[in-house]
N, C-alpha and C positions, 0 to 999 in steps of 0.2 A: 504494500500500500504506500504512495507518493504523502507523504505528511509536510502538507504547509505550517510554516513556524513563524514567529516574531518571537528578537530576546531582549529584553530590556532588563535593567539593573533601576534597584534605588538604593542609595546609600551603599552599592557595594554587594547588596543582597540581589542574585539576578535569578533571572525565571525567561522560560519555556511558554508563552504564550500562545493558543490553540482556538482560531472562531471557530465554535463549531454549532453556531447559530443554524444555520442552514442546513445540515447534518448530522447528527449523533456522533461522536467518534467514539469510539470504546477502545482502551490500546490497555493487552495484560502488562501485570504489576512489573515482569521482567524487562517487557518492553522499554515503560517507564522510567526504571532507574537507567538501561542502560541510553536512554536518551539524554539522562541528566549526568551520566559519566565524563569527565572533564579528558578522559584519555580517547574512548571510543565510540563517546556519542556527542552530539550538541553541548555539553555544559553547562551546569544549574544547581541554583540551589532547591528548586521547585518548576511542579509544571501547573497552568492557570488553562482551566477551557474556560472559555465565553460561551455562555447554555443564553438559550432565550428564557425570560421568564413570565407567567404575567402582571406579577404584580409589579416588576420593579424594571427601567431598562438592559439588565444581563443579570444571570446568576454567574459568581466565580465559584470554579470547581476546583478545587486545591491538589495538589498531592505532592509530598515533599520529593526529595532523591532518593529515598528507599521504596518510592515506590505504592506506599501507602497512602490514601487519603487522609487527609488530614484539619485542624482544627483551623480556625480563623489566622490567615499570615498578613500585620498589619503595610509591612512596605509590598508585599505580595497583591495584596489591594488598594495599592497605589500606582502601581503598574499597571494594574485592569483598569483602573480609570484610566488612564493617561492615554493606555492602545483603543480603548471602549470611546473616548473623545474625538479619537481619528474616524474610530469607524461609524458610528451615530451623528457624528457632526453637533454636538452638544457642549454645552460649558459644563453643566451641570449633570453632574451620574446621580441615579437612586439603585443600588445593587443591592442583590441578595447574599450572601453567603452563610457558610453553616451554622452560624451562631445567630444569625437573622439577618435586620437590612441596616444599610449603613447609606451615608451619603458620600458624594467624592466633587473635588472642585480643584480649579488651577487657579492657584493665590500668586503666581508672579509667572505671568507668561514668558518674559525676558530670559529667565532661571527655571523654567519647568517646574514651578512647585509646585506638586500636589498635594492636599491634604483631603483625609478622609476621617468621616466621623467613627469613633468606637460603640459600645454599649453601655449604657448606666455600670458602675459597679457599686453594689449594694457595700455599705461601709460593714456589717455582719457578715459576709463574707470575706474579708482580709482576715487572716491569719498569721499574727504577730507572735515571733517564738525570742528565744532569749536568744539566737544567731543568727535568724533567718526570718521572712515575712516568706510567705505565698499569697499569692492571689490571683485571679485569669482573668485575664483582659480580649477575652475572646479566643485564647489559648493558655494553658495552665505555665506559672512563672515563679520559680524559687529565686530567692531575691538575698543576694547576702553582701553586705558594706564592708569595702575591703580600703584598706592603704596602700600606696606605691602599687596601684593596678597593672601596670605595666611589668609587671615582676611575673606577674599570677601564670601558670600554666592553664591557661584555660581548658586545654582539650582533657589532659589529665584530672586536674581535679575537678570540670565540670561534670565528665563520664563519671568519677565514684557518686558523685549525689544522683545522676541521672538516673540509674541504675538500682539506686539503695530504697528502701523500707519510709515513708510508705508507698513509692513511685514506681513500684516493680510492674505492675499489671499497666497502666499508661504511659509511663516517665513523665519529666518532665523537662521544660528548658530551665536554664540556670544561667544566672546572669548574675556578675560578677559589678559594683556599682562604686565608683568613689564619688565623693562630695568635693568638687572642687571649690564652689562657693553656693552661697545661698540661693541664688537662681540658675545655677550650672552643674551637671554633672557628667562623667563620663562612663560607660558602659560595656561592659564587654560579654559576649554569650553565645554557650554551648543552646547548641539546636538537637532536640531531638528529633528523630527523621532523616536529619541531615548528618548526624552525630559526629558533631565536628563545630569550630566557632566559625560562627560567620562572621563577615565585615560588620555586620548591622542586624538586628531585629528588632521589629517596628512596634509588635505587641510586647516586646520585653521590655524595649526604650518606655513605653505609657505605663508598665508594671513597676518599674523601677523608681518613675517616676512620683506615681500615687503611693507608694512603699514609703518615700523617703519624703513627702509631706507628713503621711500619716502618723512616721515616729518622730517628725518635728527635726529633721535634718535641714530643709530645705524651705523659705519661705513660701506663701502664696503669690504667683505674681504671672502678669497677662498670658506669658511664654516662659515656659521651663527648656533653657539651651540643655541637650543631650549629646555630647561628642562620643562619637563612634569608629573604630578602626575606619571604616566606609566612607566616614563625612558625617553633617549634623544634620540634627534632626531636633524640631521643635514642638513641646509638647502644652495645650492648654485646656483647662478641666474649669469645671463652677462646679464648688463645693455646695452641698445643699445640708439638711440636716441628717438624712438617715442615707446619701449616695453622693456619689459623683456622677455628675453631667455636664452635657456639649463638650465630651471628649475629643480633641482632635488631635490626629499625627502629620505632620506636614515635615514636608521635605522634597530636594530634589530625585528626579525621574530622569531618563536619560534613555532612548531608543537603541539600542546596538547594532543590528543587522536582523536580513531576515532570507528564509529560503526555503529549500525544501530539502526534507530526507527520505529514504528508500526505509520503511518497517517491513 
């Protein structure tokens, strides 16, 4: 089967982009990773289909480089806007994805920035421990404040928590977080799926973020700067009394190439 493709990166996090508006594509799990393989296939950290939907203009259908489908990928659906903008001819996206619907918009055409909205996070669901927070921001995120990040093995010691008790049955990502100042942080994080750090994760960048208000690390204020191996990324929440809302992740998008492959 001839497979049309588009790749685009944000932050450094790239993806496999697939319209399959007009046709169904079903490609097995093998297939999959080995499209995402950096030696003997395309290259990626995920692959994204464009499904028609009706409630919203595209559903994005996830599936990381293992192959498996997968949970909400916040710069993953930053990409689908930005390729879904070419093809719809719109400013504005209403998408669906697995965790429900989100919005997506281009805040600086000059710089390709796209930002896309997240989901309410209930403040009873964050999970504050004496080392670590958890909490999912549309994908599940172990969240730990470290010093001299740049020291840190991420692949190593992100895989032991990945892996460990209570994360065995789903994992989880883990994201490694230092406070550089009271509106700045920078971030680094193990992917599960991808099992490896990537340049950037866009729902761990927002996890990290609501993490380190909630233990009073970090002030309140319009845009929280997140520097990322990738590039940065800007995150803005409005605290309410029992959640957080009008979540947004914004950052630059950036087109690669596109072509086809022989499956």
């Amino acid at each position: 089967m001839k497979l049309n493709f588009f790749k685009y990166q944000g932050t450094g996090n790239d993806f496999i982009l697939i319209d399959s508006r007009k046709k169904r594509i079903k490609i097995e799990k093998e297939h999959l990773k080995k499209l995402c393989d950096r030696h003997f296939g395309i290259g990626s950290d995920g692959i994204i289909f464009i499904q028609n939907d009706y409630k919203s203009d595209f559903y994005m259908q996830y599936y990381n480089s293992d192959g498996k489908e997968s949970t909400m990928c916040g710069n993953g659906g930053r990409c689908a806007v930005f390729f879904a903008m070419e093809l719809l001819q719109k400013k504005k996206i209403y998408f669906g994805a697995i965790d429900g619907y989100h919005f997506g918009m281009i805040k600086n055409n000059h710089n390709n920035f796209v930002s896309i909205s997240l989901l309410d996070i209930q403040k009873n669901k964050i999970e504050i421990n004496s080392e670590n927070v958890f909490l999912n921001t549309g994908s599940p995120h172990h969240i730990l404040f470290v010093k001299n990040i740049s020291k840190i093995n991420v692949f190593q010691e992100g895989r032991k928590i990945r892996f460990q008790n209570p994360y065995l049955k789903q994992g989880v990502n883990v994201n490694f977080v230092e406070v550089l100042n009271k509106t700045t942080l920078k971030v680094r994080t193990y992917e599960r799926g991808v099992e490896n750090e990537t340049l950037s994760c866009g729902t761990g960048v927002v996890a990290s973020v609501i993490a380190a208000y909630k233990t009073n690390k970090i002030h309140y204020a319009a845009k929280i700067l997140v520097n990322t191996m990738g590039g940065k990324l800007w995150v803005s929440f409005e605290e309410k009394k029992n959640e957080y809302k009008n979540i947004y992740l914004t950052g630059s998008v950036k087109f690669i190439f596109k072509g086809y492959i022989e499956i």
